[in-house]
C-alpha positions in Angstrom: -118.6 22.7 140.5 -119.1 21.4 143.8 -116.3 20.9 146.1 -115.4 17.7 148.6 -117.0 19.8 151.5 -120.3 20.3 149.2 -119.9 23.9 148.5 -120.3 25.6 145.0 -116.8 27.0 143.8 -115.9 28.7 140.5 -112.3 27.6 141.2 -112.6 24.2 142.3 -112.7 21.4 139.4 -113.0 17.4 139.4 -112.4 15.6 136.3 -114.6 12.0 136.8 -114.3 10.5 133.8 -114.3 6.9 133.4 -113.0 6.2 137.1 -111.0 9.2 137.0 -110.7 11.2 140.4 -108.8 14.3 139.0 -109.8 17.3 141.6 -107.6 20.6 141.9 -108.4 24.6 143.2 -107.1 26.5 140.3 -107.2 29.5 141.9 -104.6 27.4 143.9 -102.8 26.5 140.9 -102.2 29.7 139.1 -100.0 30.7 142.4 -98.3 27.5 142.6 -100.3 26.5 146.2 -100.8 22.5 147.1 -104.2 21.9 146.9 -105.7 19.4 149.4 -109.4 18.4 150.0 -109.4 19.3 153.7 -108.5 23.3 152.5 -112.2 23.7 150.6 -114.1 23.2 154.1 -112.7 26.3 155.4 -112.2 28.6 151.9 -113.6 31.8 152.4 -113.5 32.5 148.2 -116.5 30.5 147.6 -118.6 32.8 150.1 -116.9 36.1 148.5 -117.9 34.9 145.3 -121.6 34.3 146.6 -121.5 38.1 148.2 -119.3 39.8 145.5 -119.7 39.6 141.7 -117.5 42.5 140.7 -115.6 41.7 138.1 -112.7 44.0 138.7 -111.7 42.5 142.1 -108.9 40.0 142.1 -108.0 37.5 145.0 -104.9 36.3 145.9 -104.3 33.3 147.8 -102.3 31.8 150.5 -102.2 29.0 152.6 -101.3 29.5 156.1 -101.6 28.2 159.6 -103.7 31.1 162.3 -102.0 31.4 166.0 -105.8 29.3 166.4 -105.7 26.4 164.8 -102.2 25.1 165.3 -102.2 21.9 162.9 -104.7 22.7 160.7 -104.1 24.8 157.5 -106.5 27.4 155.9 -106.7 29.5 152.8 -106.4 33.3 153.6 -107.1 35.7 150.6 -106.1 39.2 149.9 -108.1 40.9 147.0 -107.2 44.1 145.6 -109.5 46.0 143.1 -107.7 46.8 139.7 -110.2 49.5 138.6 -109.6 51.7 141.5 -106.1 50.2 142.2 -106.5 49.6 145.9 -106.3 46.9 148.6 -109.9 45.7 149.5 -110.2 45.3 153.0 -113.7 43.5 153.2 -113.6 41.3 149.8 -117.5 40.1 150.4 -118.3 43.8 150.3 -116.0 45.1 147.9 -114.2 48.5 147.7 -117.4 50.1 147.2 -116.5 52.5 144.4 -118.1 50.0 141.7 -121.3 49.1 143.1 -123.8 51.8 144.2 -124.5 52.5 148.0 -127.1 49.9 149.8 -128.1 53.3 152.1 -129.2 55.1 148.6 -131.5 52.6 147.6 -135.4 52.9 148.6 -138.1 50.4 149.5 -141.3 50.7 148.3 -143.8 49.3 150.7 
C-alpha cells in the first residue's frame, strides 16, 4: 500500500472506508513503536524491501533521533538473518549466504 510520502510499503496500511482515515506501520506495531506520518518519508524498509526479497531476513525497528538531525525523528532498522543466524550489516544486500554471488553470474552479449 502506498504510504503518506507516496512510497510502496508492505508494512504500511490505511483503512479508507466510508470516511475512515485509519493509517498505521505495522512493522511499527508489532514492537510497540508510535507511528506518525512524518516517519514514512525517511523509512529505509521500503527501499530494503525493493533491494532484498529474502525471506529469511528479519528487521527490527527503532525510532531514534541521529547527532544530524536534532528535532526530527527517523526509523533505524537492524535485520538479522535467521537461516544463517547472524547480524546483517547491509540489509539491501543481505548476508549473502542465501542468494548466489552477482561476480559469478555471466553476460551474454
Amino acid at each position: 500500500m502506498r504510504t503518506p510520502s507516496g512510497i510502496e510499503c508492505d508494512y504500511f496500511y490505511g483503512d479508507y472506508y466510508r470516511g475512515r482515515k485509519n493509517e498505521e506501520c505495522r512493522l511499527l506495531k508489532d514492537y510497540s513503536l508510535q507511528w506518525q506520518p512524518g516517519l514514512c518519508k525517511t523509512c529505509p524498509v521500503p527501499s530494503i524491501l525493493r533491494a532484498n526479497a529474502c525471506e529469511f531476513m528479519s528487521m527490527t525497528p527503532k525510532i531514534a533521533r541521529p547527532a544530524s538531525t536534532f528535532f526530527q525523528q527517523r526509523v533505524q532498522v537492524d535485520s538479522f538473518c535467521n537461516k544463517t543466524r547472524q547480524i546483517v550489516s547491509e540489509p539491501h544486500i543481505g548476508c549473502g549466504e542465501c542468494h548466489p554471488n552477482l561476480s559469478k553470474i555471466e553476460i551474454n552479449k
